[in-house]
C-alpha positions as semicolon CSV with decimal commas, in nm:
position;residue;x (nm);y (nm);z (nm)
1;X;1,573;0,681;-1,039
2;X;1,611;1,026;-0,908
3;X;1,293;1,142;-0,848
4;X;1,344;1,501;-0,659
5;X;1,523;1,554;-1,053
6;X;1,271;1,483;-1,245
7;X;1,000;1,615;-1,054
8;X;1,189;1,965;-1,067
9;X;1,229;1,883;-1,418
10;X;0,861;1,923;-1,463
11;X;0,783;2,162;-1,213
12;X;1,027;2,385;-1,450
13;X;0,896;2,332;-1,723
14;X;0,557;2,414;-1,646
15;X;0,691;2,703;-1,500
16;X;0,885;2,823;-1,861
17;X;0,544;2,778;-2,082
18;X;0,288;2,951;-1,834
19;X;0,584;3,248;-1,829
20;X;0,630;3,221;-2,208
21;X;0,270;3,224;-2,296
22;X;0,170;3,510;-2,049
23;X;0,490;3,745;-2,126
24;X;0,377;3,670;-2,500
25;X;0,050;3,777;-2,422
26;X;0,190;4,113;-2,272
27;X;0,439;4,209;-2,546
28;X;0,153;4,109;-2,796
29;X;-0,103;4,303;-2,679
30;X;0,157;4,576;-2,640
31;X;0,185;4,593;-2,997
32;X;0,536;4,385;-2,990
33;X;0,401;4,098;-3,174
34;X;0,776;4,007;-3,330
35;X;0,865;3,959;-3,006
36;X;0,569;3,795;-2,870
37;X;0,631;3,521;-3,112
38;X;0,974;3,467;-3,004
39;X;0,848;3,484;-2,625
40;X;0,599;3,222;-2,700
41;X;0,862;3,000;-2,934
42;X;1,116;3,043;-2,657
43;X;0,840;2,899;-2,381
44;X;0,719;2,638;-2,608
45;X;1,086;2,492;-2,740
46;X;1,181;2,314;-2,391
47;X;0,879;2,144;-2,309
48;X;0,908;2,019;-2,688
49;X;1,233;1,895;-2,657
50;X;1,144;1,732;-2,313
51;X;0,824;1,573;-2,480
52;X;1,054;1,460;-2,803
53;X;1,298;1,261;-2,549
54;X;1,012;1,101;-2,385
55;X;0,834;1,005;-2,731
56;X;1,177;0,830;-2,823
57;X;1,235;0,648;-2,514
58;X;0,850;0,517;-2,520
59;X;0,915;0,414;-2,901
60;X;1,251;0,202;-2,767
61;X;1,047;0,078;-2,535
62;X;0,738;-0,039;-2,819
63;X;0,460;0,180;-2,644
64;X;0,276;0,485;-2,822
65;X;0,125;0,698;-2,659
66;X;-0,061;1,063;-2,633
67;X;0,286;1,215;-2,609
68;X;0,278;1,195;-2,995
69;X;-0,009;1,428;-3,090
70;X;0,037;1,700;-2,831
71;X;0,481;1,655;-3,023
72;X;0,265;1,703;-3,384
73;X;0,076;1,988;-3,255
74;X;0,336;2,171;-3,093
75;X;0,589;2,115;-3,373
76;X;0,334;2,254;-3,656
77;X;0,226;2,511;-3,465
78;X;0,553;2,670;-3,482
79;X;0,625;2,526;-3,812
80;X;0,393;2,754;-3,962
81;X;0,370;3,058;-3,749
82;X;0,079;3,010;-3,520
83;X;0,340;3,063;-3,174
84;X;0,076;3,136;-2,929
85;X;-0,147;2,808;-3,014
86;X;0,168;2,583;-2,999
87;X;0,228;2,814;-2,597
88;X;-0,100;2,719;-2,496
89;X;-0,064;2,397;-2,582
90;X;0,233;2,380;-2,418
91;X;0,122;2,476;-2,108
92;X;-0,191;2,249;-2,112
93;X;0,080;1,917;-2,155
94;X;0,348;2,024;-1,885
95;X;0,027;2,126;-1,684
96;X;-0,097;1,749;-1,682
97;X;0,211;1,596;-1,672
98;X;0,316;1,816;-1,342
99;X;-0,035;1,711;-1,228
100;X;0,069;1,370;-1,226
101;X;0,418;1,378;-1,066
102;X;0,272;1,584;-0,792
103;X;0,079;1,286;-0,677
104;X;0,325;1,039;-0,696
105;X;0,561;1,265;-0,498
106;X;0,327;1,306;-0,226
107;X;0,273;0,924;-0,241
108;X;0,624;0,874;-0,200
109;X;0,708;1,131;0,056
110;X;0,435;0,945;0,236
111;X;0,592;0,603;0,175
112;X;0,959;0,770;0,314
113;X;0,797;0,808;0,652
114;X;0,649;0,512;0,670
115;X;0,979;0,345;0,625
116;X;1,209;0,542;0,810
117;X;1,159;0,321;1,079
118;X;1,324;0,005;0,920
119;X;1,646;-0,111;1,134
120;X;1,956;-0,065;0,983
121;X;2,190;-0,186;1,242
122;X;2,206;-0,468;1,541
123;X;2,367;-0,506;1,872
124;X;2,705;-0,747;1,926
125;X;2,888;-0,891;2,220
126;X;3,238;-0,742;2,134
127;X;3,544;-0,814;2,417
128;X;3,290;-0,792;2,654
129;X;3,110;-0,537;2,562
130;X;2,828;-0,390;2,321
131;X;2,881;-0,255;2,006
132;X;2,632;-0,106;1,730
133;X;2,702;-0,256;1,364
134;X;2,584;-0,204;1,035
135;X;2,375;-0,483;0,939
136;X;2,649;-0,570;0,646
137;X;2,922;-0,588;0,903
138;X;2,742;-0,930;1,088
139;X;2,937;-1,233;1,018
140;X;2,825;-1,639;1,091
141;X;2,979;-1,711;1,447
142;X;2,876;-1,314;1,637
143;X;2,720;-1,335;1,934
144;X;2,377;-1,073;1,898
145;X;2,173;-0,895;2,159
146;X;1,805;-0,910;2,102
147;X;1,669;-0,688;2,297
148;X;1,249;-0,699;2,342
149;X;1,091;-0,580;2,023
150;X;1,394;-0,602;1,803
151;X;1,385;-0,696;1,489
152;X;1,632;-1,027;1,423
153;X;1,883;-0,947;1,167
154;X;2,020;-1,252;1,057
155;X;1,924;-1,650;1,085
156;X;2,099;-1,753;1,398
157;X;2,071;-2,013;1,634
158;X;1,909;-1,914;2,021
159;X;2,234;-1,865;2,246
160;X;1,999;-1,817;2,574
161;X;1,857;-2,037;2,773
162;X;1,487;-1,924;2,658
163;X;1,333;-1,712;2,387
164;X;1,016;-1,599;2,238
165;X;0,990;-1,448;1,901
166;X;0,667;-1,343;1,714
167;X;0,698;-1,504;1,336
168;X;0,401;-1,381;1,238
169;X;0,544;-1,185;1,000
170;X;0,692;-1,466;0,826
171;X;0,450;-1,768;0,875
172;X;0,143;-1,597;0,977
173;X;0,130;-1,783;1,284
174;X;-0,026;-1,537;1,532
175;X;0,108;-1,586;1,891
176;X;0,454;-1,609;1,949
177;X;0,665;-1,889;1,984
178;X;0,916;-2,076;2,271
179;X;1,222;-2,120;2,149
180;X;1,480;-2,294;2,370
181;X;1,896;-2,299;2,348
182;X;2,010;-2,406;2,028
183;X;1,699;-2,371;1,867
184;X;1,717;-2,187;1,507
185;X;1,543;-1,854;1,452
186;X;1,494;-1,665;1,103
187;X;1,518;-1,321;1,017
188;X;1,247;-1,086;0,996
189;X;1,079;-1,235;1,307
190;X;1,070;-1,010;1,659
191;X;1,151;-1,082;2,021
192;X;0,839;-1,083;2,192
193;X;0,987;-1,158;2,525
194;X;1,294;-1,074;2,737
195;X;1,637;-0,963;2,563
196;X;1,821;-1,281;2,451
197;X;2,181;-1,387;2,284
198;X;2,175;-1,505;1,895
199;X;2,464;-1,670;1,772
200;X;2,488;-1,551;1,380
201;X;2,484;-1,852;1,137
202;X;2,409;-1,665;0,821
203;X;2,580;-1,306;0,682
204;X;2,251;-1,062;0,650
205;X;2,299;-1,074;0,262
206;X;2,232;-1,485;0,244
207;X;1,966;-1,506;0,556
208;X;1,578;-1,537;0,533
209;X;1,483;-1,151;0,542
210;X;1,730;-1,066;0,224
211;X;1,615;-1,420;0,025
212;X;1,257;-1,244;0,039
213;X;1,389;-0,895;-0,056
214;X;1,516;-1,075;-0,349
215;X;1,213;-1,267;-0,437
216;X;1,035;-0,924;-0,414
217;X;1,322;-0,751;-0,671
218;X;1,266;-1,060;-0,894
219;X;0,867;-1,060;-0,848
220;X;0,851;-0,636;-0,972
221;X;1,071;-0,745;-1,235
222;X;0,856;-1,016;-1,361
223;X;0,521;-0,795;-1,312
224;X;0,350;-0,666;-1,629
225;X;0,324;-0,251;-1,665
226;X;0,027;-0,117;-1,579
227;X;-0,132;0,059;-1,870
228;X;-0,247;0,398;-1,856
229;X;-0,585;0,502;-1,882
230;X;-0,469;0,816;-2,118
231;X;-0,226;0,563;-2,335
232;X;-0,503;0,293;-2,383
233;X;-0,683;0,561;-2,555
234;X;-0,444;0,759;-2,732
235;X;-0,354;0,549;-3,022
236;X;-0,684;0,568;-3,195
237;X;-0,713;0,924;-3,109
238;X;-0,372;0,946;-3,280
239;X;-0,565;0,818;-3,642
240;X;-0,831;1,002;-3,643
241;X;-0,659;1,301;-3,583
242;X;-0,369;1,278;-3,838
243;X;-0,634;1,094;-4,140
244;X;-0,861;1,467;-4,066
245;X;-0,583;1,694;-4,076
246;X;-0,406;1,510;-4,391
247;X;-0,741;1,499;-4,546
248;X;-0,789;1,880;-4,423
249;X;-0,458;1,963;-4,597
250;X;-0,497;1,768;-4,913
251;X;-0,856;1,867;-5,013
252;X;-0,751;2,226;-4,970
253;X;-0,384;2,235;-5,010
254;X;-0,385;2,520;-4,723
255;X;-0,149;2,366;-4,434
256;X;-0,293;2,606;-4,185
257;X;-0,606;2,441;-4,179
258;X;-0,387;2,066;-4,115
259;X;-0,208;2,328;-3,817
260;X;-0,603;2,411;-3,730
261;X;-0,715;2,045;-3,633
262;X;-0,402;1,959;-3,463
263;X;-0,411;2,227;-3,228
264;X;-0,794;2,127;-3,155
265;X;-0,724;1,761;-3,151
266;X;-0,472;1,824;-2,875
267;X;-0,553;1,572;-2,647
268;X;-0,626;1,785;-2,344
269;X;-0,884;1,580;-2,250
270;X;-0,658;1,311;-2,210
271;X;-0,372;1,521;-2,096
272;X;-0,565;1,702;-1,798
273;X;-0,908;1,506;-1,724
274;X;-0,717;1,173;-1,651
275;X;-0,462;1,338;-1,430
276;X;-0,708;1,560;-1,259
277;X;-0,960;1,319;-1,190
278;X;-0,740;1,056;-1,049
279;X;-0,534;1,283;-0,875
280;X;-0,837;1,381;-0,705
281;X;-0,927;0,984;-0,635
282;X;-0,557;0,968;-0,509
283;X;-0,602;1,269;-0,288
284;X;-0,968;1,140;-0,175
285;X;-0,847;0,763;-0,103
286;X;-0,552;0,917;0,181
287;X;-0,844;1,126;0,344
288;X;-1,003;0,771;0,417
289;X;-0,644;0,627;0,517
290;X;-0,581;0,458;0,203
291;X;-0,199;0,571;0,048
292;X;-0,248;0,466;-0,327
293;X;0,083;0,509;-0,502
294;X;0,030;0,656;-0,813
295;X;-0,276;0,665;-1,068
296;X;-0,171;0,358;-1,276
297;X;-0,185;0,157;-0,969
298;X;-0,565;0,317;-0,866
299;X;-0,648;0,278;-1,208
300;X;-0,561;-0,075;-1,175
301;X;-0,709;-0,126;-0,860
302;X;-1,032;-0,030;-1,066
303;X;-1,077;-0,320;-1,257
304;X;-0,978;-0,593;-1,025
305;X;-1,186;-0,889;-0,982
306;X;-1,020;-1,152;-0,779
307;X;-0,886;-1,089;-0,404
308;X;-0,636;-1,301;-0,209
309;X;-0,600;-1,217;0,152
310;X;-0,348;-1,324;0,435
311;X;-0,476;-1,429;0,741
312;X;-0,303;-1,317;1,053
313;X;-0,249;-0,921;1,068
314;X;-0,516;-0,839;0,755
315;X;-0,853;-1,079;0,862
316;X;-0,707;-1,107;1,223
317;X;-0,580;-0,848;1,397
318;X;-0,233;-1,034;1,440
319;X;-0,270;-0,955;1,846
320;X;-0,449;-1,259;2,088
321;X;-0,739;-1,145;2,265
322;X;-0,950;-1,344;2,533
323;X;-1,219;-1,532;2,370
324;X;-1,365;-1,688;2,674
325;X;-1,329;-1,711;3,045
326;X;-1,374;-2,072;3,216
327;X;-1,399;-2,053;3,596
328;X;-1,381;-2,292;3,859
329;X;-1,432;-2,293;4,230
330;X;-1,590;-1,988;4,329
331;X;-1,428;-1,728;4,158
332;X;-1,606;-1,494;3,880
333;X;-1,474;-1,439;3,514
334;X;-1,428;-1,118;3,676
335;X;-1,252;-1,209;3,956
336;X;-0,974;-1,421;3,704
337;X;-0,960;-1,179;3,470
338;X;-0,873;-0,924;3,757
339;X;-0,642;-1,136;3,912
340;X;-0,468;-1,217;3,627
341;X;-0,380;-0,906;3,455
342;X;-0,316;-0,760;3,777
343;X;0,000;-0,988;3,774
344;X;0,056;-0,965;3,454
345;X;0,098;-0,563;3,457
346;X;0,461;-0,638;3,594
347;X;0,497;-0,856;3,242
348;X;0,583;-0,716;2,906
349;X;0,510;-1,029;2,713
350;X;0,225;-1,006;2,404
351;X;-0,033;-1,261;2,583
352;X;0,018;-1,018;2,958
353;X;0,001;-0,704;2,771
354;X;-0,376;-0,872;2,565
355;X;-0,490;-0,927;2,922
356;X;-0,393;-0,601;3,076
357;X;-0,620;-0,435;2,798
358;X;-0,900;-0,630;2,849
359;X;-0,896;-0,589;3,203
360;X;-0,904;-0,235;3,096
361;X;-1,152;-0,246;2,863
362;X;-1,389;-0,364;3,114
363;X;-1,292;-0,095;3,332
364;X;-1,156;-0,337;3,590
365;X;-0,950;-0,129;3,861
366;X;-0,610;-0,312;3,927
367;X;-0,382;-0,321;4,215
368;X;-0,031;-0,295;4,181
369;X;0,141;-0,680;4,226
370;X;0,402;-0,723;4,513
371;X;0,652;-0,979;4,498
372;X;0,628;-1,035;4,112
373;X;0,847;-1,307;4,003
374;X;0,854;-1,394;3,605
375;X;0,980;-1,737;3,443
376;X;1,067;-1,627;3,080
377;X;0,820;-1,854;2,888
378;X;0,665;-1,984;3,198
379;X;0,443;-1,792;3,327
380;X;0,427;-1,533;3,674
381;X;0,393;-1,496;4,055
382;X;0,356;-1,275;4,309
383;X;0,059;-1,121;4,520
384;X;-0,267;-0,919;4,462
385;X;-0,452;-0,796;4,702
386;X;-0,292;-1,040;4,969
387;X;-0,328;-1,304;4,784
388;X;-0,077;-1,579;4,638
389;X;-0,135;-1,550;4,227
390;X;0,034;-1,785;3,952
391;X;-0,081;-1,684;3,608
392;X;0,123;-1,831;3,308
393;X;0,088;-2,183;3,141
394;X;-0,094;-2,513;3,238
395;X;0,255;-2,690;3,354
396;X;0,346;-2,371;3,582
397;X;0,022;-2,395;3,679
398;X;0,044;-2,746;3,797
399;X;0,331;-2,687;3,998
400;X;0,172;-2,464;4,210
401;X;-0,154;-2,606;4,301
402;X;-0,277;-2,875;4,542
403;X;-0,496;-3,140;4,311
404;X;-0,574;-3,222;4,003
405;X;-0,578;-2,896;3,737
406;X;-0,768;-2,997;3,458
407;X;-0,757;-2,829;3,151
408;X;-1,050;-2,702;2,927
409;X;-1,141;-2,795;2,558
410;X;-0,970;-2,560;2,321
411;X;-1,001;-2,503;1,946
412;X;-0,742;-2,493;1,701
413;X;-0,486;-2,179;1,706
414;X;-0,642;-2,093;2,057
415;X;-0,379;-2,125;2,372
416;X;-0,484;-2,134;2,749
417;X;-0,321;-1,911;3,029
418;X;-0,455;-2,076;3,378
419;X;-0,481;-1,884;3,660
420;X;-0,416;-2,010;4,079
421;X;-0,539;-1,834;4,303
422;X;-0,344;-1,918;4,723
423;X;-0,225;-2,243;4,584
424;X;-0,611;-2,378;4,435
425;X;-0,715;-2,383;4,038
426;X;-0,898;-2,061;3,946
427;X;-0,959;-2,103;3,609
428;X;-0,830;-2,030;3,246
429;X;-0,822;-1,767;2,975
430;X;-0,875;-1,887;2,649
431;X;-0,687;-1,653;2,386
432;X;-0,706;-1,617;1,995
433;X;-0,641;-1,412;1,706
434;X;-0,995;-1,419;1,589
435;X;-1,131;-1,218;1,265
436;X;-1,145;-0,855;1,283
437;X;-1,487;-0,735;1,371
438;X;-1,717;-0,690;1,032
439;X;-1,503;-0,890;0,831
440;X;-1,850;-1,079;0,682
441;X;-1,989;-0,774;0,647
442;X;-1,655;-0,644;0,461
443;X;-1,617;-0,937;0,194
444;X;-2,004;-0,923;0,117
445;X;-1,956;-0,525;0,042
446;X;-1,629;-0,588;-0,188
447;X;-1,867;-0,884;-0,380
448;X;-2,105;-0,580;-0,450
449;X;-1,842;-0,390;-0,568
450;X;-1,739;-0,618;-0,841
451;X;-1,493;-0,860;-0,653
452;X;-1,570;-1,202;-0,805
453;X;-1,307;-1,459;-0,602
454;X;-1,199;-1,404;-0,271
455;X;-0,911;-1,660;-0,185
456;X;-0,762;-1,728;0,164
457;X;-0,355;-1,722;0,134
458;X;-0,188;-1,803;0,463
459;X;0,161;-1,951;0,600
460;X;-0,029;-2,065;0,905
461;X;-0,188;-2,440;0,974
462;X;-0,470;-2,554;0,775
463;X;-0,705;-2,646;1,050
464;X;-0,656;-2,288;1,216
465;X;-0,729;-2,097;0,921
466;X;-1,049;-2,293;0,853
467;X;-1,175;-2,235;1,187
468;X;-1,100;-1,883;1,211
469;X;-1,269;-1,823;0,884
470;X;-1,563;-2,051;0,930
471;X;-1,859;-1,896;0,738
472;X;-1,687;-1,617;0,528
473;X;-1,768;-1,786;0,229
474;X;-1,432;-1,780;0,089
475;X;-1,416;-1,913;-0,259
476;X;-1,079;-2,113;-0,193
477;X;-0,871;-2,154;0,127
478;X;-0,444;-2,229;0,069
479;X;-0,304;-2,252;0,394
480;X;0,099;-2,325;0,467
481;X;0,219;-2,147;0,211
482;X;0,593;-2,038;0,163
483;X;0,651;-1,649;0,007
484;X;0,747;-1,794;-0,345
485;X;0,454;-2,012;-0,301
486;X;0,253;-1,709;-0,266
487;X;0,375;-1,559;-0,554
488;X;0,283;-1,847;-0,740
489;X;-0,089;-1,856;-0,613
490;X;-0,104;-1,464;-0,740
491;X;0,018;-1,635;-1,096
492;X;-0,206;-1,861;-1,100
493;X;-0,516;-1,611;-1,030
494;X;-0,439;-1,416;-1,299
495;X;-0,666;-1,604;-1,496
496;X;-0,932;-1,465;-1,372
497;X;-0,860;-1,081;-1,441
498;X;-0,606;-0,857;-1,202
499;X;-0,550;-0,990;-0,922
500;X;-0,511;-0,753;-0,584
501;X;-0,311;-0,910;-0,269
502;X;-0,377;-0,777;0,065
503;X;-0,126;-0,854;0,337
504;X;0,074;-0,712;0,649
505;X;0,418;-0,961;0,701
506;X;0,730;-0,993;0,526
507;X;0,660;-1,305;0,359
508;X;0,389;-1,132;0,190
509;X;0,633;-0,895;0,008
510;X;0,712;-1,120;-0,296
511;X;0,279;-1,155;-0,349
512;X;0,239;-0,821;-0,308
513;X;0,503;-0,720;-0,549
514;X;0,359;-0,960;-0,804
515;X;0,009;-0,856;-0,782
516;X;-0,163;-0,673;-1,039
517;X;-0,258;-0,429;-0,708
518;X;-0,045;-0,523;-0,369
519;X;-0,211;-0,378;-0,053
520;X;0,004;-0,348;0,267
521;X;-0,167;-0,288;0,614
522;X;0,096;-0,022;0,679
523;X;0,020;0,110;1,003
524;X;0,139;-0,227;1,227
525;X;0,235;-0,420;0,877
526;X;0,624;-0,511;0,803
527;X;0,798;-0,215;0,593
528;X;0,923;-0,496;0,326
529;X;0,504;-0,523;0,251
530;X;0,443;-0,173;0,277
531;X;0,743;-0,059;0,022
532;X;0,697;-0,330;-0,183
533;X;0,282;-0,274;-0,231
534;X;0,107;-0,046;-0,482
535;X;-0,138;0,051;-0,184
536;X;-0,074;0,105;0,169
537;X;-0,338;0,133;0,398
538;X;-0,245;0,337;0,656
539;X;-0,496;0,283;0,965
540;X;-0,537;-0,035;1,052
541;X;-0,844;-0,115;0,973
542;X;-0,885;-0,360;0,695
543;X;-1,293;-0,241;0,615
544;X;-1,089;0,100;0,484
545;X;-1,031;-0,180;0,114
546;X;-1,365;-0,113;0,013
547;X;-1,386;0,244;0,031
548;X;-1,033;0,250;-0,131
549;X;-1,202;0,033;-0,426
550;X;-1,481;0,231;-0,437
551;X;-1,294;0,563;-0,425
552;X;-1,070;0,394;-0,746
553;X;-1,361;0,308;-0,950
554;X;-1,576;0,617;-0,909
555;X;-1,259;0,805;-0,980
556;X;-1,175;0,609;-1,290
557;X;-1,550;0,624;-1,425
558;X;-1,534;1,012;-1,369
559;X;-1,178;1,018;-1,578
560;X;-1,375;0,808;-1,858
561;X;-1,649;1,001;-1,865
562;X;-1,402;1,312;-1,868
563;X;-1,254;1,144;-2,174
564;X;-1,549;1,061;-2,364
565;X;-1,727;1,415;-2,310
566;X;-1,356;1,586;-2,408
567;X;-1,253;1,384;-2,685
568;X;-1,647;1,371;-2,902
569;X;-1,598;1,784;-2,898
570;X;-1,229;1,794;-3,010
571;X;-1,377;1,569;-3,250
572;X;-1,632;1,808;-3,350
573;X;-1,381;2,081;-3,346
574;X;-1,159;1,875;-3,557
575;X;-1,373;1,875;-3,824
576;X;-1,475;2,248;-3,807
577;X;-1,092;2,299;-3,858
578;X;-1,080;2,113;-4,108
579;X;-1,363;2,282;-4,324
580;X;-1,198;2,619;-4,255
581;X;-1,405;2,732;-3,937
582;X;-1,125;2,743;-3,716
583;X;-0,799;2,900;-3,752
584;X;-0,518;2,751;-3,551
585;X;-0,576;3,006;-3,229
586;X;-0,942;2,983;-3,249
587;X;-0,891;2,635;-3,230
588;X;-0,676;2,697;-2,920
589;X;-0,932;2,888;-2,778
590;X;-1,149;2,659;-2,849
591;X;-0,936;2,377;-2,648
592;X;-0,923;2,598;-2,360
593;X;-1,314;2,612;-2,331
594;X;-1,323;2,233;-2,376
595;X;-1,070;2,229;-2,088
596;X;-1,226;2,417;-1,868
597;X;-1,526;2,189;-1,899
598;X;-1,334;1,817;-1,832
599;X;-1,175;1,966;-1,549
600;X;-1,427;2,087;-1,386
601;X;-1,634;1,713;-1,446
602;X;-1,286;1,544;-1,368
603;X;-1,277;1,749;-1,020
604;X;-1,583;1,611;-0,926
605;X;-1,351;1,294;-0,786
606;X;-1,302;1,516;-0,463
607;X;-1,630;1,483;-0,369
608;X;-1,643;1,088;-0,349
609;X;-1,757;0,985;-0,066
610;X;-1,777;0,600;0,016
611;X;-2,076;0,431;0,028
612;X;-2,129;0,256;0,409
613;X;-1,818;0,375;0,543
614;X;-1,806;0,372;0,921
615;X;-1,650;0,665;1,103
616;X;-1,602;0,827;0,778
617;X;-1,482;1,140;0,938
């Protein structure tokens, strides 16, 4: 769909009624008033014919909507003279429907940059050389360079002695993983160690990253619309209004007065208060860091009532950190936690780089290593301060110390880096990708907010996600889970009201897609989540859901309340029309004052400000 097109479409035609109506205005209150009419007619004709396509395409399509009284007012309007109500209403429908795709636009000029970073190519061995290729161009059998933070394009088997990829954003498991020669590797994951060889075994089209694009095509496809707020409404506003104004025309036999109540029963209310006050929630939502695409999608977001959450990258941070120092002999936490990331300053792996930045954290001051010798998925050497340091795994470890090197009790999903220190046991770091801080605290706000079932949806092991969620009070835990099984789980939810499905990796996609409301933690998430979500949250900080929520349903109640206020005085107005009270461009006027009014309670979504929210500013 050609977006840029149709938002000029509207932008335009906003542009021809507000000229029509005020060059009217002009020539009429020049005394011109044959041509003001035809000003006005000639201002009021395209958005009509615009609004008349997108009635028929709605009808095709089995939906009614407001589109159909603003078509009867216009069209009568002009049917029996009255030119400058039919302008003004003109301008008040392109006015909310430009309101609308201004949002969106933003929301997707937003969404371009976020995923301008996707690869589009990868790096082959050709006649002994390197060559870049489009994606499309890999066949099973080339020989790939990974380099270190690449992104693999295709399933292929390891071609290199050694290899460490981070699959998190596949199976959610957190810290990355040793793969040796010949060992098979999927799509979508990233080399989190030194550059390595792939040999291709799939085309990009059949491998593991495009099977999940296509189970996120076929998940949007299968996903119900979300209903507007303004269309939910409009059908009963649609009888009411046509039973006064045939009554109004029947009783009297004067079709002005029919003309009358149409113009008033314009649905402005619906046509501007919706748009404006979830515009405003849209606009409010991305000051917090929360990119909400649209205002079907906020709406939406609104009335949800059951959550499922991924584990590593949304709870967790997706990153280890050092949960606990265990020394022996007579060195300090301090002194092994210097040591080590001393060393491991000359190492670019995930686990080095989490101890570097604790060490950092803690202010520690670190010398430069001399002598630094790494063994890719081993572990390294070298000296600190004078001193002979191995930091890497246990076996490494064992290699290089005199006696026994015993190892410490570890939980589940947790992995040890020991330390030596001149050739003697110094100790371990225990690492983990444990919940992000005020997660508890999070989940127990969102339960005040209306969320009624929280459910745990992971691709990672069973017993790790139960220990790193120990306590939450999660309503159901599924753990292992495949991307179509994900999808299913969102299915299978829906009992319980719209569903809303936060998550970061690529497996995600297809759940997020099929969610009532998908949420993507865009900021270190994969772009297949982010493009494929209704919401993107674009710090990442997870606690930034709830004030999204909050922002949604304050904006939505505003909008209702917009509605309810707008719609009881056209109502009013409607029937002073119809007893002769009104003419057709007092009713207009009218309208306008009415307006004025939603607007200005609709507009009071910019001032929502979250409830709780730390660091607000």
């Amino acid at each position: 769909m050609d977006f840029a097109r149709i938002d000029r479409m509207k932008t335009g035609l906003l542009g021809l009624a507000i000229a029509g109506l005020v060059i009217g205005l002009g020539l009429f209150l020049a005394g011109i008033e044959d041509l003001a009419h035809l000003v006005w007619t000639l201002g009021v004709l395209p958005v009509l014919i615009a609004l008349l396509v997108e009635i028929l395409r709605s009808l095709r399509a089995g939906e009614v909507g407001l589109d159909i009284v603003a078509a009867l007012s216009m069209s009568a309007a002009l049917g029996f003279g009255e030119t400058m109500a039919a302008a003004v209403v003109a301008v008040m429908y392109s006015g909310g429907t430009f309101l609308e795709s201004m949002a969106e636009g933003r929301a997707r000029r937003e969404m371009h940059d976020l995923l301008s970073r996707v690869p589009r190519t990868a790096t082959r061995h050709r006649n002994g050389g390197l060559e870049d290729v489009p994606l499309d161009d890999i066949q099973p059998g080339d020989l790939l360079l990974i380099r270190q933070g690449d992104v693999v394009p295709v399933d292929g088997v390891i071609a290199s002695e050694t290899a460490f990829v981070d699959t998190s954003a596949l199976t959610g498991e957190s810290l990355p993983v040793r793969l040796t020669q010949g060992a098979e590797t999927m799509s979508g994951s990233t080399n989190a160690g030194a550059p390595f060889d792939l040999t291709a075994t799939h085309p990009a089209k059949n491998s593991t990253y495009a099977g999940i694009v296509r189970l996120v095509e076929e998940a949007q496809r299968s996903k119900a619309p979300m209903a507007r707020l303004a269309d939910r409404w409009s059908l009963g506003f649609l009888i009411v209004t046509v039973v006064i104004a045939g009554a109004a025309w029947g009783l009297t036999g004067d079709p002005i007065r029919a003309v009358a109540v149409l113009v008033v029963a314009t649905p402005c209310p619906l046509i501007l208060a919706v748009p404006v006050a979830l515009t405003a929630g849209l606009s409010r939502a991305a000051h917090f860091g929360v990119l909400i695409k649209g205002a079907a999608p906020l709406e939406t977001m609104a009335r949800s009532r059951t959550l499922i959450l991924d584990k590593t990258g949304t709870l967790t941070d997706g990153r280890p950190q050092i949960i606990r120092i265990d020394t022996q002999n007579t060195h300090s936490d301090t002194d092994i936690l210097r040591f080590a990331a001393a060393l491991d300053q000359a190492s670019k792996h995930p686990v080095a780089q989490a101890i570097v930045a604790a060490a950092k954290a803690r202010g520690l001051s670190l010398p430069l290593p001399t002598n630094v010798v790494e063994i890719p998925g081993e572990g390294v050497s070298g000296r600190v301060d004078g001193h002979a340091v191995v930091v890497g795994g246990t076996d490494l470890i064992a290699q290089h110390v005199t006696g026994p090197a015993p190892r410490p009790m570890r939980s589940a999903g947790s992995v040890l880096v020991a330390l030596a220190v001149d050739g003697q046991m110094a100790g371990h770091l225990v690492m983990a990708d444990p919940l992000r801080a005020g997660t508890q605290a999070m989940l127990a706000g969102l339960r005040a907010q209306g969320i009624l079932r929280i459910v745990l949806a992971t691709g990672d092991r069973a017993d790790v996600a139960e220990r790193v969620t120990e306590g939450l009070g999660l309503d159901a835990l599924r753990a292992g889970l495949s991307p179509d099984q994900k999808v299913l789980l969102v299915l299978t939810e829906r009992k319980n009201g719209p569903v809303m499905m936060v998550g970061d990796g690529v497996n995600d996609a297809p759940a997020l897609a099929a969610a009532d409301v998908g949420v993507a933690m865009g900021a270190r998430g994969a772009a297949a989540s982010a493009e494929a979500a209704d919401v993107v949250l674009l710090v990442d900080r997870i606690d930034r859901l709830g004030p999204g929520i909050e922002i949604a349903r304050s904006a939505r109640r505003i909008a209702v309340e917009s509605v309810v206020a707008g719609i009881g005085l056209s109502v009013l107005g409607m029937i002073a029309a119809a007893f002769g009270y009104l003419t057709p461009v007092q009713g207009a006027l009218l309208q306008e004052v009415i307006d004025v009014a939603v607007i200005l309670n609709a507009l009071r979504a910019l001032r929502i400000t979250p409830t709780g929210l730390l660091a607000a500013e």
